[in-house]
N, C-alpha and C positions, 0 to 999 in steps of 0.2 A: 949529753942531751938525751940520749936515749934511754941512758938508765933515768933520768929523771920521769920520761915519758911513760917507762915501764912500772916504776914507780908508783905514780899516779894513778895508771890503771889499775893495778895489785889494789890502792888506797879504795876507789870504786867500786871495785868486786868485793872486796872488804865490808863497806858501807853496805851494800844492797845486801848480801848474808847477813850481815845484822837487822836488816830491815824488814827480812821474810822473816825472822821469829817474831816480828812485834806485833802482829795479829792474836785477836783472844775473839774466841767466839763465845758469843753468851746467851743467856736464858733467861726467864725468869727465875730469882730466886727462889722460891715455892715451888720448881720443876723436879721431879724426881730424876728428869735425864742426868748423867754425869760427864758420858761419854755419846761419842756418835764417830763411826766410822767415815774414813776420806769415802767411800762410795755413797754412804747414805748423806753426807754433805751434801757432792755434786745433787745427786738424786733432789733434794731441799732447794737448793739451789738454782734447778731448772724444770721445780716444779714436782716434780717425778713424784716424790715422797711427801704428800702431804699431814701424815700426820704421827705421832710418835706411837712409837713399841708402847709404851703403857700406855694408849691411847690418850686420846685427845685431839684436835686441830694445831698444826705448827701455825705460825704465824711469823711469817718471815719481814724483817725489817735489815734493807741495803741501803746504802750510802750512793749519792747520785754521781760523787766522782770525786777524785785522788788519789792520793799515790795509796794507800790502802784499801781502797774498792778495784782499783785495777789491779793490785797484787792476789785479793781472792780473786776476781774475775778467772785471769790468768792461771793462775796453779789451781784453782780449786774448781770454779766453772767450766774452766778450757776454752773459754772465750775474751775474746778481747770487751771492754765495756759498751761497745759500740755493741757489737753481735750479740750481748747481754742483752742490751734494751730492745736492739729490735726483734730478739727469741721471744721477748715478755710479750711485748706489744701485740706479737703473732697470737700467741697461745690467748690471749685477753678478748682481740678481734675477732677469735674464731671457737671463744666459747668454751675451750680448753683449759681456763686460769686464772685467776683471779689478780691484781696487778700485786705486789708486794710493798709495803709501806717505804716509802722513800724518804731518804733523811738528807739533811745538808752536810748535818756535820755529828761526830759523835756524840755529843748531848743528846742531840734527838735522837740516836738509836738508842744509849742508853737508859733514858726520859720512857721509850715505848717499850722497852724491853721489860724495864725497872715496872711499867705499871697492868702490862699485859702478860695473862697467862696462855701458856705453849707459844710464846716468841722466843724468836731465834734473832741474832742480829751478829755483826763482828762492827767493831771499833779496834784502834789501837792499841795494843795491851799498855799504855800507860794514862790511858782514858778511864781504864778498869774500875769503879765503885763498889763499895760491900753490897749497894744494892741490886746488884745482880750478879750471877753464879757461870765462872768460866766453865766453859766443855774442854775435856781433852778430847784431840780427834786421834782416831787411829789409824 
């Protein structure tokens, strides 16, 4: 029974390591970004960095919740989704920030990514379309 129980868990841990690669973070295709650093993410992501090395305005589009807006959250934010929204809210309330476009579901982040230029968004990487351009992050 035990090895079964251990088993199981092995199957789990398994599962969720395959689950942290399946994020793609994406751009507009007309972006000259290719890459962006895990600090300059966070940075995107809480605001910090609003706008790209070859200039321009980012335009950040998040997902309002699932298993892959809590996976960036968590590894890439450092926050839980809860602590994500009420960071926004703060920064927004107090004039610091502007809100980020919020999606249901990957369609819409890729729909706003696909039509606006210097957006950033992450979807599933099996969400991924030719009409927008994955980042590698470093």
């Amino acid at each position: 029974m035990l090895r079964i129980i251990l088993f199981i868990a092995a199957l789990a841990g398994l599962s969720a390591a395959v689950q942290a690669a399946d994020v793609a973070y994406i751009v507009n295709a007309q972006s000259t970004e290719t890459a962006l650093s895990a600090d300059d993410l966070k940075s995107v992501l809480l605001g910090n960095k609003i706008k790209w090395d070859g200039g321009g305005v980012i335009k950040l589009a998040v997902l309002t919740s699932g298993p892959v807006h809590d996976q960036v959250m968590q590894e890439r934010a450092q926050r839980s989704a809860d602590q994500f929204d009420k960071y926004w809210k703060k920064l927004v309330f107090t004039g610091k920030g502007v809100l980020p476009m919020q999606a249901a579901d990957d369609a819409a982040v890729l729909d706003y990514v696909a039509k606006t230029p210097g957006a950033l968004g992450y979807v599933a990487a099996a969400s991924v379309t030719a009409q927008v351009k994955v980042l590698t992050i470093k």
